[in-house]
N, C-alpha and C positions, 0 to 999 in steps of 0.2 A: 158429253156435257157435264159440267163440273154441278157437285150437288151446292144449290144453294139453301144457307140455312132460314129458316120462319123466323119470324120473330118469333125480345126480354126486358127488374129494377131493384133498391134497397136507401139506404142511409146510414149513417151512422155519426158521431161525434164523440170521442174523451174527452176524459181530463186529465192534466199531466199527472203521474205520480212517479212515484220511486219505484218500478218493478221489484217483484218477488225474486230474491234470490235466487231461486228455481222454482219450478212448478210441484208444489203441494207444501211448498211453508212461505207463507204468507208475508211474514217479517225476519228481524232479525234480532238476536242477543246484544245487553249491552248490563253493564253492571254486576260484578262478581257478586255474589250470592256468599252469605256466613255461613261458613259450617254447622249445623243442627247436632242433634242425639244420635242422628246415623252418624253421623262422623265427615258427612261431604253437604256441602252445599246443594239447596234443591233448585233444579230449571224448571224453566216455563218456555214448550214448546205451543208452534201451534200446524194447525193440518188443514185444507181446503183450500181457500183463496181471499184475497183481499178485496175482490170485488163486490162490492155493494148487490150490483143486480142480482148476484150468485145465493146471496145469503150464505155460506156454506163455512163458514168459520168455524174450529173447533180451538179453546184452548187447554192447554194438559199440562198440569204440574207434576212434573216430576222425583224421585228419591225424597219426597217427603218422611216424615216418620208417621209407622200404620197406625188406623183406629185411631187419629185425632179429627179436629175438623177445619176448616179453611174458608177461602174465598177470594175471588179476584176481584181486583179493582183496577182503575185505570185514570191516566190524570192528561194532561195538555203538554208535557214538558218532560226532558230527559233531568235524575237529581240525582244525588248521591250523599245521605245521614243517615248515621244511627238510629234505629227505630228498634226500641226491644231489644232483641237480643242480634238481630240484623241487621239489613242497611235497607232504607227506604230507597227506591230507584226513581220513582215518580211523584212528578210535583206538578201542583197548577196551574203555572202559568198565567196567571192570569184570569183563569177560567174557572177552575174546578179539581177535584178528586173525585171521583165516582164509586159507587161499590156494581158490580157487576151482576153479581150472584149473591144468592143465598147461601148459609153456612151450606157447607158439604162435606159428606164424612172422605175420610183420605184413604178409606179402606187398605191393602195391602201396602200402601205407600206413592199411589196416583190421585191427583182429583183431577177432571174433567168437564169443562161446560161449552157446551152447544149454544155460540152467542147468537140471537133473534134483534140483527136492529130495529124490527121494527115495535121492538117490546121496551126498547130503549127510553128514558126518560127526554122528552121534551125541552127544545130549549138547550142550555150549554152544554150537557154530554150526550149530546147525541151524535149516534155513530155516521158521519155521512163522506162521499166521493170528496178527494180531493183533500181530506185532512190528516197528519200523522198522530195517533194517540199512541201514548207509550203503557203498556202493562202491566200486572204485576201480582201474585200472587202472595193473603196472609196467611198462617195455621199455626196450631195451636203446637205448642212444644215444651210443657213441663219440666221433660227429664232435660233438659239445658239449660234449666235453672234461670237465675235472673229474673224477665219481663214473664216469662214464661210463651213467649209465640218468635217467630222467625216469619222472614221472606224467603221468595225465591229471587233470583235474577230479575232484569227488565227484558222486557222483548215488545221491539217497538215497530209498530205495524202502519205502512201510509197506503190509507184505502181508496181505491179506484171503482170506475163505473164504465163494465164491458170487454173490463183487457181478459178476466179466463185467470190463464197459467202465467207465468213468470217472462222474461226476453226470450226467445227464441224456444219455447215450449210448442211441441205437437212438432217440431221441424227437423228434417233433417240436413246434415252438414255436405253436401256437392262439393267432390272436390274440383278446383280447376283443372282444364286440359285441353285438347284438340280433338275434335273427330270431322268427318266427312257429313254433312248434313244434303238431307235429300232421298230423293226416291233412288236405293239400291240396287233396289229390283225391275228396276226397269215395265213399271207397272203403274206407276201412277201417271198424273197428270202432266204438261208440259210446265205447271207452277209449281211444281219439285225437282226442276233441274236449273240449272246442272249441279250436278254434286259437286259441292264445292266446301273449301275447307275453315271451319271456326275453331278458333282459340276463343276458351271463355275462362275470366276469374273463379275463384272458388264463391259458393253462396248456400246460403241455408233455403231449404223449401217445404212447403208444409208435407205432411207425411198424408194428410188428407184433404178432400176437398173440405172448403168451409162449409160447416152445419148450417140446419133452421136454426135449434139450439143456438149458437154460438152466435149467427148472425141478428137472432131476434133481441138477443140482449144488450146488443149496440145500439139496435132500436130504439128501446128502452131506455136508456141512458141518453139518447140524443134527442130524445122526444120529453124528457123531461128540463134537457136544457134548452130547449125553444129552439132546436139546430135543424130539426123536420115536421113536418106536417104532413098532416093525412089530407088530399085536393079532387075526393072523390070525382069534380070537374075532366082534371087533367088526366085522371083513372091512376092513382096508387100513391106514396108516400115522398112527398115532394123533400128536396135542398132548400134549407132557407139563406139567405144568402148566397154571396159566391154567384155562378151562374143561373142557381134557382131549377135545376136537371129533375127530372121524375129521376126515381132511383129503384124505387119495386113495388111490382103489385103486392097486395093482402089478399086476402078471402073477399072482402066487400066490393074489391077492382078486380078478382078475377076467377071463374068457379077451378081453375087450377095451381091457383098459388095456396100452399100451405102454412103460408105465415098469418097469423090473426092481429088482431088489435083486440084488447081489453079493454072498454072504456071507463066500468069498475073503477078498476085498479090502474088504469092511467099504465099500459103496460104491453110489450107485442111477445107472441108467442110464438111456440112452432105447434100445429095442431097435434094432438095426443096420436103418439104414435110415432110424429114421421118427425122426432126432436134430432135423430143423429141419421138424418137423410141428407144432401145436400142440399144446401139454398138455391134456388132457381128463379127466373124469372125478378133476375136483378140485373140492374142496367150497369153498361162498362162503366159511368158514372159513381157507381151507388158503390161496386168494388174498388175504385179508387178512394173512395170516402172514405169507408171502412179500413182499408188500408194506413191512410192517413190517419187518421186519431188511435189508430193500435199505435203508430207511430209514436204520435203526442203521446198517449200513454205510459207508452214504455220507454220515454225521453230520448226519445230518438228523433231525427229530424225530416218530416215529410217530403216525400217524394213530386206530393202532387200540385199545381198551382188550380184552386179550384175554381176559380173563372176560366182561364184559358187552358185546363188541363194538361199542360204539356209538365214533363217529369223530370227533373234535378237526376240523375241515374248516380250522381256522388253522391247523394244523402243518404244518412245511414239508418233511412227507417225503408218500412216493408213499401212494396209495389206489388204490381203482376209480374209477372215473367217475361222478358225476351222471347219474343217466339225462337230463335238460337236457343236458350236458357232451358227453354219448354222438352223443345226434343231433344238437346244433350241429356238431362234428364228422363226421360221417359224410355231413351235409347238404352242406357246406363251399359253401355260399352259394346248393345249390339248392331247389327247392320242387319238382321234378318226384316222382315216385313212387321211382325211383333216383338215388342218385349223377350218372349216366347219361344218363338220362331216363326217357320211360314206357315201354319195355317192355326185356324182361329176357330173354339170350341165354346160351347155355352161355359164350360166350368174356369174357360178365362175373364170375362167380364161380360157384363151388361149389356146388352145391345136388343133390338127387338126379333123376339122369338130366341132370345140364349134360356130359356127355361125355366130361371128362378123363381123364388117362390113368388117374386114383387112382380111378377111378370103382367099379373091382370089386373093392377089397381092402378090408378091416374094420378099425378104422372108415374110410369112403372120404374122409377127412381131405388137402387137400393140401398140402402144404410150403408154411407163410408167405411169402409173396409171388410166389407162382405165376404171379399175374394179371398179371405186370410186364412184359409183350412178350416177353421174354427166353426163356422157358419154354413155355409154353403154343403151342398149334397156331397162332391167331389172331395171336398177335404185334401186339397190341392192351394197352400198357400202361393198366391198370385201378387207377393210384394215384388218387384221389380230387383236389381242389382244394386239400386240405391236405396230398397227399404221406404218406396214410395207405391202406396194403393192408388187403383181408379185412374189413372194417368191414361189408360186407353178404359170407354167407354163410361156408363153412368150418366154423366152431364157433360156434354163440351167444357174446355175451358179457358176461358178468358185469357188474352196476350197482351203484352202493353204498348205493342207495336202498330200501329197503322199499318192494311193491308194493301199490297201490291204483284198485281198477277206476276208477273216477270220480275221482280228484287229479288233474287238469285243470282240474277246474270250483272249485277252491279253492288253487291251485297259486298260490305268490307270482309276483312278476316275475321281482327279483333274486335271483340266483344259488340257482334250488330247489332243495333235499336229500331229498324227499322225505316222504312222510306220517312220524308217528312210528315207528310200527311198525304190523304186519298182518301175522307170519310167513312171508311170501312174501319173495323178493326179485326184481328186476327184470331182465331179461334182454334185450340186443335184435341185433339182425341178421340170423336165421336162421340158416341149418346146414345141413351137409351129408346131411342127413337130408328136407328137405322135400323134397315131390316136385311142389309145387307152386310155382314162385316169388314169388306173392302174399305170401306170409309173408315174405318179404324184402325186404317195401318199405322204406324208410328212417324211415318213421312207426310199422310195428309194433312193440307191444309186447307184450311176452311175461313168465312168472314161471317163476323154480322155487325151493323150498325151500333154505335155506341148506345142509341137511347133503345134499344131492342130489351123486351123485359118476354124470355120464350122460358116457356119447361123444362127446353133441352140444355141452357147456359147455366153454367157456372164459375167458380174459380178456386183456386189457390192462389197464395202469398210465397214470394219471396222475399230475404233480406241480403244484403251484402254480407260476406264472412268477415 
């Protein structure tokens, strides 16, 4: 008898912005900088993210001249005039000039400040989702004679609420190709055959499953734009609009969901402790959400239509995976029964009674990339051939296919999406719940209901390459 899974929810909402160059600088350069008393022009870098929810902003002027003093400021508009002995980059727009900081001395020849919006003033400069403000650092500069101070460059940052890292950050790059999909081994069920052959496109996938962290501050950001509601009624964190879908439980809908609500601070968390564990207990619904507005986010165009859920698979913003998509990946060029090979040890992944330390606490969920030498007792890195953790065991996870016992035996080559529909949806890797590891072979497949919010579900994202 095939295992069937228990029941799983979430939410999420952005706002468009201009993605981060890459993940850890936030903006980008724009306005040559005057030469100072060192003899080069000083930059103004910056480090963390552009996200609002994150707080995590640093900025750092750089090749200033030592032992003067400075400060950054920031305005509404990109400008370019003489100022001093430099060129001003930032102008008001309309709105304003701000001062950021207090003087700060430039010690060696760096100043640095740790920006706090919510220490921000009030009203026209304040830092918030959805706006680009340009930067810009003053200091003091003597031996350059003239005005006596200089600038540095502009570096001009468009701040978002939820998106993290930059386009395509935490992911890795699937090259396209063909393999044999299915039970190899002659061991699974009669809904892994026949082996049969898929041609897939190349595609980015996350490297891990999605966090509490990561998912809670989508929350955050879509609960402050009126996109979810908490429907203690319906039991968890409801869609407003669209089809109105539960998306996942909290702590107050469910004694094993580890996501909280703040009502303080108008904010959802991941409970202390379990921030870089997977999200669980979020509905096929709530990962398509989430999905979608990383999309809008990162100006990319959504996959998902969110009343009738069905998926654009052209549009080039993130989705789930093909269940194809899922085990090419998870395969990453093998045929044995694991990743691995044929048999299956605590020191490879998660599963009930593989030994770890997370073993006896609820849900016995481990922190995303456990299996990476680093962590675990074996010190045995368990990234796959593609450079992708937890792909077998941990949390199930989510497929963007509708499931059908026998679609194998009528399944295209290229690139398959799946039956029409069959109200099931697909699910694959096992979880930290089985006590068996068979269930985690690399060919099993698995269903659960779309509005299912269980301990054992989760997901990753992909994007088109």
């Amino acid at each position: 008898m095939q295992k069937t899974l228990r029941p799983i929810a979430f939410a999420c909402c952005l706002l468009f912005a201009t993605p981060a160059a890459k993940g850890g600088d936030p903006g980008s350069n724009f306005c040559t900088a005057a030469p100072n008393s060192t003899g080069v022009g000083s930059t103004l870098a910056g480090s963390g993210t552009a996200d609002i929810s994150r707080n995590d902003l640093v900025l750092r002027a750089e090749q200033l001249p030592p032992n003067r003093v400075g400060l950054f400021f920031y305005g509404a508009e990109e400008y370019s005039g003489p100022f001093g002995n430099g060129i001003r980059c930032v102008g008001a727009g309309g709105v304003g000039v701000f001062r950021l900081s207090p003087p700060l001395p430039t010690g060696s020849g760096t100043m640095e400040h740790a920006v706090d919006y919510g220490m921000q003033s009030a009203g026209a400069g304040q830092i918030t989702a959805g706006i680009t403000w340009y930067f810009q650092a003053w200091y003091r500069d003597p031996a350059a004679g003239g005005a006596n101070f200089n600038l540095t460059d502009g570096y001009a940052i468009s701040f978002n609420c939820g998106v993290g890292e930059g386009l395509y950050a935490g992911m890795q790059a699937i090259p396209g190709g063909s393999y044999l999909m299915g039970d190899h081994n002659g061991t699974g069920y009669s809904n892994e055959r026949p082996l049969h052959e898929v041609e897939l496109d190349a595609f980015y996938m996350d490297t891990h499953e999605v966090t509490l962290e990561r998912f809670a501050g989508f929350l955050t950001c879509a609960q402050g734009r009126g996109e979810i509601e908490i429907d203690m009624v319906a039991g968890g964190v409801q869609q407003v609009g669209g089809a109105g879908e539960i998306i996942c439980h909290i702590t107050t809908t469910s004694s094993t969901s580890r996501l909280e609500w703040d009502a303080t601070n108008a904010s959802f968390g991941a409970v202390p402790g379990w921030e870089d564990h997977p999200v669980m207990e979020v509905s096929w619904y709530g990962a398509a959400l989430f999905a979608n507005n990383l999309s809008r986010a990162h100006g990319l165009t959504p996959c998902y239509d969110e009343t009738s859920w069905e998926c654009d698979h052209g549009a080039s913003g993130y989705r789930l995976p093909t269940e194809a998509e899922w085990e090419y990946a998870a395969r990453a060029g093998t045929t044995s029964m694991y990743p691995w090979g044929g048999l299956a040890a605590g020191q490879h992944a998660n599963y009930s009674g593989s030994g770890d330390a997370f073993e006896t606490q609820g849900p016995a969920t481990t922190p995303v990339g456990y299996y990476n030498g680093n962590q675990q007792p074996s010190g045995v890195d368990m990234a796959n051939g593609f450079g992708l953790y937890d792909m077998i065991g941990n949390v199930a996870e989510l497929c963007g296919d509708w499931y059908e016992y026998d679609y194998y035996a009528t399944s295209p080559t290229e690139n398959p999406k799946g039956p029409t529909a069959s109200g099931k949806r697909v699910i694959r890797g096992g979880d930290h719940t089985d006590e068996d590891a068979w269930y985690l072979r690399t060919a099993a497949r698995g269903w659960a209901y779309p509005h299912y919010r269980y301990q054992a579900i989760g997901f990753r994202l992909v994007a088109a390459h």
